[in-house]
C-alpha positions as CSV (number, residue, x, y, z in Angstrom):
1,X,146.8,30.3,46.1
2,X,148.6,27.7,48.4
3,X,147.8,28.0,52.1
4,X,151.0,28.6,54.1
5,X,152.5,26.1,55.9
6,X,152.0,27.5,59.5
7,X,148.2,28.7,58.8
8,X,147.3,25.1,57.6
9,X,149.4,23.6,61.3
10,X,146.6,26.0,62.8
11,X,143.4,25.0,60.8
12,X,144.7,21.6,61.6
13,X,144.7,22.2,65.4
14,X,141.6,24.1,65.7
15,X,139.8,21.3,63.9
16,X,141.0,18.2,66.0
17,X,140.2,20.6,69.4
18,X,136.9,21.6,68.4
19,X,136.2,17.8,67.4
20,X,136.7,17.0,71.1
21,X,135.2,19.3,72.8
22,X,132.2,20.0,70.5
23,X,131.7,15.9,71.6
24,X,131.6,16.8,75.1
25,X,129.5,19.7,74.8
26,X,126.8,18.0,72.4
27,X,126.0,15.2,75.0
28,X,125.9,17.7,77.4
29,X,123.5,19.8,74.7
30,X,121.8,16.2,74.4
31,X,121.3,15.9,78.2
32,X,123.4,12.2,77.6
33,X,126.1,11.1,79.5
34,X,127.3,9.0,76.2
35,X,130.0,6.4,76.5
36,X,133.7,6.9,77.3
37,X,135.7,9.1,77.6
38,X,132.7,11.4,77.8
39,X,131.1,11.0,81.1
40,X,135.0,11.4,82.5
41,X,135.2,14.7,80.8
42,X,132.2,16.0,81.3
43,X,133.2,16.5,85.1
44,X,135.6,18.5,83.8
45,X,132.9,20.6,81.6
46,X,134.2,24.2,82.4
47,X,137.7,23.7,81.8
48,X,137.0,22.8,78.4
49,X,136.9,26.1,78.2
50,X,140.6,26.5,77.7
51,X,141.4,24.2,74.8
52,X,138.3,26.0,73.0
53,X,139.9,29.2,73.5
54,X,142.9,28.3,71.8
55,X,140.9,26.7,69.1
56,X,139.4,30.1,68.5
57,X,142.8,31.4,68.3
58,X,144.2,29.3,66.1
59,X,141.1,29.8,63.4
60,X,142.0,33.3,64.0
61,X,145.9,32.4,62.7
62,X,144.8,30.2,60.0
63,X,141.9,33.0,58.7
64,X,139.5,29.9,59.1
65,X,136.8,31.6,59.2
66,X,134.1,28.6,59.3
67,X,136.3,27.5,62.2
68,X,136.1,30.7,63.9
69,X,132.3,30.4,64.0
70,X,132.2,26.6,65.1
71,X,134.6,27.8,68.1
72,X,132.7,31.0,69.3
73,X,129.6,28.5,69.3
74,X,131.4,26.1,71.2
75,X,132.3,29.1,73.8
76,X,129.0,30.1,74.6
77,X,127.6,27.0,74.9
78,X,130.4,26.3,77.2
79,X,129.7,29.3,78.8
80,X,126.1,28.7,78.8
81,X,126.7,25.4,80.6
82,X,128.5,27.2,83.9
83,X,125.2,28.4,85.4
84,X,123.8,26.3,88.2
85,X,121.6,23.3,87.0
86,X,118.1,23.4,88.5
87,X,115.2,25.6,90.5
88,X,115.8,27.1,93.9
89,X,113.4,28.6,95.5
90,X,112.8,30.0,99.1
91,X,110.2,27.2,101.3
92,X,107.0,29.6,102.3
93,X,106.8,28.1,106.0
94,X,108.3,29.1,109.1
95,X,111.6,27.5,110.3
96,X,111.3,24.4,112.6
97,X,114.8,23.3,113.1
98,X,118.9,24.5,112.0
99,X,121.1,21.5,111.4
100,X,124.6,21.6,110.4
101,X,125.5,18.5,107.9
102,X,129.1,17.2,106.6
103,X,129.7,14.8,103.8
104,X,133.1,13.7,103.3
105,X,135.2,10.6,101.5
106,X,138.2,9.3,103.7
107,X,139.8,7.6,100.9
108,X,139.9,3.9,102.5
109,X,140.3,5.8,106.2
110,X,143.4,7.5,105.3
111,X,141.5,10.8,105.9
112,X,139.8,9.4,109.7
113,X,142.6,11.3,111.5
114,X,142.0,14.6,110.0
115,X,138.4,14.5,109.9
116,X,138.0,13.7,113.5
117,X,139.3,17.2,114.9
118,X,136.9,18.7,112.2
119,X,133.8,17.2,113.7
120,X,135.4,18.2,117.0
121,X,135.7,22.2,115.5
122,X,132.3,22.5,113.2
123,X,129.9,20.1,115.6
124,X,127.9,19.0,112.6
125,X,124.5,17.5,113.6
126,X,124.4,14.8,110.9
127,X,127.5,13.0,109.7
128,X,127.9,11.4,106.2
129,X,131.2,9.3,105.9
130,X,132.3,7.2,102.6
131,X,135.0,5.0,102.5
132,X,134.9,4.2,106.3
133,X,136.4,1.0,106.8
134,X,136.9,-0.6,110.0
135,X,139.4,1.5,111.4
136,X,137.3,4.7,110.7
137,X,134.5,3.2,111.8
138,X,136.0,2.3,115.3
139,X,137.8,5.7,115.5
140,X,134.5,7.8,114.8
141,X,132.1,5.4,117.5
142,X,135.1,5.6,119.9
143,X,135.7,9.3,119.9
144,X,132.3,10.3,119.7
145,X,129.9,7.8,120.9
146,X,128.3,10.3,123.7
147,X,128.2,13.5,120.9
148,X,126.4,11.2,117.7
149,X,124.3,8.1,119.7
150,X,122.6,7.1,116.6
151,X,124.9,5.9,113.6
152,X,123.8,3.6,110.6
153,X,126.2,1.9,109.2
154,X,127.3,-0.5,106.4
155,X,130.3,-2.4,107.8
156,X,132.4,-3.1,105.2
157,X,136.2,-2.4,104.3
158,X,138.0,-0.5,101.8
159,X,136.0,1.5,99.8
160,X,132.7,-0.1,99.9
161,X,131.9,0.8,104.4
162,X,130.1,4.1,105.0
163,X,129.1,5.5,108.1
164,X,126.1,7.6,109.2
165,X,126.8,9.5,112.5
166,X,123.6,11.2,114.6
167,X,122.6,13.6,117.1
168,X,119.0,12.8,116.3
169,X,117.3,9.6,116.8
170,X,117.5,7.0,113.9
171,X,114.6,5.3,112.8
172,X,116.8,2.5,110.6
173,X,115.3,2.5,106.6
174,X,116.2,0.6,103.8
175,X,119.7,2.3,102.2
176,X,119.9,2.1,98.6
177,X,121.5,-1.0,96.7
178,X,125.3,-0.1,95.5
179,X,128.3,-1.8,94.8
180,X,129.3,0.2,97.5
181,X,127.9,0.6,100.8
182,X,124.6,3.6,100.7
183,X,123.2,3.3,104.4
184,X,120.1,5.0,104.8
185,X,117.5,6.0,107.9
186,X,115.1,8.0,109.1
187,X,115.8,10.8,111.8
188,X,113.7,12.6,114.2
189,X,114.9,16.0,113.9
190,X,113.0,17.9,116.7
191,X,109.6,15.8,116.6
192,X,109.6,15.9,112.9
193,X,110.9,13.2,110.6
194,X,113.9,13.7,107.8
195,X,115.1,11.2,105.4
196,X,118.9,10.6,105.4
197,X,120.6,8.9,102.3
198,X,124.3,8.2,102.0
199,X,124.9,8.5,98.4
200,X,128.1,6.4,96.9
201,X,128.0,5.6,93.0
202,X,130.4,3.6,91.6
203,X,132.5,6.3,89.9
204,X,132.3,5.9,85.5
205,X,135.5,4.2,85.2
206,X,135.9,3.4,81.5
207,X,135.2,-0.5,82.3
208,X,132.1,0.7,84.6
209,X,129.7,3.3,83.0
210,X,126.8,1.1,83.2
211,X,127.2,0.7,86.6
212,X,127.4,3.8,87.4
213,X,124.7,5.0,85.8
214,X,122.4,1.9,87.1
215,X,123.5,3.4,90.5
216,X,122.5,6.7,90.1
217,X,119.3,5.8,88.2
218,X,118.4,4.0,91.8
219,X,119.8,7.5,93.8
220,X,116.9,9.1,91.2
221,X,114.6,6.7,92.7
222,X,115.0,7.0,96.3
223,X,114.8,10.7,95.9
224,X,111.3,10.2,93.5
225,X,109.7,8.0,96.1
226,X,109.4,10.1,98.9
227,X,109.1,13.2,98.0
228,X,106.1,13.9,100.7
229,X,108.6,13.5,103.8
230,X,111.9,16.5,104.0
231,X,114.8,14.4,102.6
232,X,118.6,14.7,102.9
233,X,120.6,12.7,100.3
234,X,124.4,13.4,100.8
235,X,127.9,12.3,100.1
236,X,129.9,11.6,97.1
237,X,128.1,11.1,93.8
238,X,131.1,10.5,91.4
239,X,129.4,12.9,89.1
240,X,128.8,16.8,88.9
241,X,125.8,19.0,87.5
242,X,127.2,18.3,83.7
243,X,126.3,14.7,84.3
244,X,122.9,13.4,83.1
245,X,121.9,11.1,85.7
246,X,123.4,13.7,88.1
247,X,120.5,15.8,86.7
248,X,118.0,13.5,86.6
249,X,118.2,13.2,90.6
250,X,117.7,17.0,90.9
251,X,114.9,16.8,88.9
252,X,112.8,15.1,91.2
253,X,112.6,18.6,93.1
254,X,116.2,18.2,95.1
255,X,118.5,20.8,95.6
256,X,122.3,21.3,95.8
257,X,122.8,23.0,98.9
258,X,125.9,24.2,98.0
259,X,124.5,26.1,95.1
260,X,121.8,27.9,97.1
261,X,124.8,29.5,98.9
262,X,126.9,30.5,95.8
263,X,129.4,26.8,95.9
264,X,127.8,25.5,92.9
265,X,131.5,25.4,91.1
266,X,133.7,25.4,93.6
267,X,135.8,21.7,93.2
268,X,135.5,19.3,95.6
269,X,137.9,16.7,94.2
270,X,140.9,15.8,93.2
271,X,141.9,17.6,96.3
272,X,145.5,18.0,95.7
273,X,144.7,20.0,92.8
274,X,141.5,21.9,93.3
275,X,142.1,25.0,94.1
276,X,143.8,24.4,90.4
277,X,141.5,22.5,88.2
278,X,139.1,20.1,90.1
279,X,135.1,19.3,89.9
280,X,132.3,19.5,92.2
281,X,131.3,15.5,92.9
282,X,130.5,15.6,96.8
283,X,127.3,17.2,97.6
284,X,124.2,17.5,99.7
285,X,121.7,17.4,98.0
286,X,117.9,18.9,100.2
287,X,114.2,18.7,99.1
288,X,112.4,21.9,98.6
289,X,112.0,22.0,103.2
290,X,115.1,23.4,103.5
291,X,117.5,26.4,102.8
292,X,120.8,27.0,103.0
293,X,122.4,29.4,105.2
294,X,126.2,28.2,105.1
295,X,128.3,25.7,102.8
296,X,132.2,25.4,103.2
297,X,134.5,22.8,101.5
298,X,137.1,21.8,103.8
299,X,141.1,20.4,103.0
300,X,141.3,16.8,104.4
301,X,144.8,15.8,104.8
302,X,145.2,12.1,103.5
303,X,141.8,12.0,101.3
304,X,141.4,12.8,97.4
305,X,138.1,14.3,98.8
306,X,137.3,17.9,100.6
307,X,134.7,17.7,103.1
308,X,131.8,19.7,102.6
309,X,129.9,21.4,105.9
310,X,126.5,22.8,104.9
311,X,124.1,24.9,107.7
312,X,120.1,23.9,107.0
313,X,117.1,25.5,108.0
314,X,114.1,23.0,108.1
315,X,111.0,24.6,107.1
316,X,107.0,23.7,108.0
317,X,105.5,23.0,104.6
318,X,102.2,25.0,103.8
């Protein structure tokens, strides 16, 4: 019997969108980032969920029924996939010290303006900036040189300056190597020491997976080398829980502090569009001394970026 037209249109369709995203999902499955367009994707790894959908449904029209098998598998691994990456677990020992922390990306300083009444409204205690050229750099040490006294910077412009801004005393420390500036210090948080990181990866462009990967790999090994002393490694990753070298930093005992408070999805970039489709790439990421009481994503007018805010308990380990 010939297959209708319209049925083999369908077959034809589910095939080619299952052979995409069953890609996607078997690096993810692989715990690979693979090459591109993969790693690009794969910040997008819930979404997928839509085109899988309408592969299911257009098995359904065709009466393919090995297609409707391959696309319910696809679904639940897909749906598998949306539950927050890593352990969390509650520190035994009694609090010592509440911090409030906020990452965010100005997008080459266009976002300085709207990000200075923010630290002026949430008084965070630690300050991660990315993207802060010279402009920003001047603005934030300006406006707020009595309320952050301590500030490690890498003084570039364009995309590659970042800026660390303090209420605690700084104890300077090597920052991790990056195309892109990755400042990094010590602070004296109440008598007891914290390691700060600025984290800014190259972002997988199709020309610069390598890279990025390299980068993260040396993220990983900050975050493996001093896992003794609390540690605070924050700002924008380029890459989301679906990302394998993303993973492989957790796995050295971090934590995303936005997931202990429930955030684990919720987009922090492109911002024009997150509320829409978006994916979670900025974070602050905390070693097993701390909880999380608080985590909000916050519009910046004139960056790509949300700011995140997160509230931190530092606990005495036992």
């Amino acid at each position: 019997m010939t297959q209708h037209p319209g049925r083999r249109l369908a077959a034809w369709c589910a095939g080619l969108l299952l052979t995409g995203v069953s890609v996607v999902v078997g690096c993810r499955v692989a715990d690979t980032d693979g090459i591109t367009p993969v790693p690009q994707l794969l910040a997008f790894l819930p979404w997928l969920l839509a085109p899988a959908a309408a592969a299911l449904l257009c098995a359904l029209i065709a009466r393919w029924w090995p297609g409707l098998v391959w696309a319910v598998a696809v679904l639940g691994l897909l749906a598998w996939y949306l539950e927050p990456y890593g352990k969390s677990g509650e520190p035994d020992g009694p609090p010592l010290a509440r911090l409030r922390v906020l990452t965010a990306n100005v997008e080459f300083g266009r976002g300085t303006p709207a990000l200075v009444p923010v630290l002026r409204d949430r008084h965070p205690d630690v300050v991660f900036v990315q993207e802060c050229e010279s402009g920003c750099r001047a603005t934030l040490e300006r406006d707020f040189a009595a309320v952050y006294p301590h500030r490690r910077a890498v003084e570039e412009d364009g995309s590659k300056g970042s800026l660390v801004l303090s209420r605690f005393p700084l104890t300077p420390a090597a920052g991790v190597p990056g195309t892109m500036g990755m400042p990094g210090a010590v602070a004296d948080v109440r008598g007891h020491p914290v390691r700060l990181q600025l984290a800014h990866p190259m972002p997988p462009l199709p020309d610069q997976v390598g890279l990025w990967r390299r980068e993260l790999g040396r993220l990983r090994a900050f975050a493996a080398a001093g896992t003794r002393t609390p540690t605070i490694l924050a700002g924008d990753f380029n890459a989301s829980q679906d990302h394998a070298a993303f993973r492989h930093i957790l796995d050295t005992g971090l934590t995303d502090a936005a997931r202990l408070t429930g955030h684990d999805r919720t987009p922090s970039w492109p911002a024009r569009t997150a509320s829409v489709i978006g994916a979670q790439i900025d974070h602050v990421l905390v070693s097993p001394d701390f909880t999380a009481t608080g985590a909000r994503f916050l519009r910046l007018s004139g960056s790509d970026h949300r700011a995140l805010v997160v509230d931190l308990t530092l606990h005495r380990r036992t």
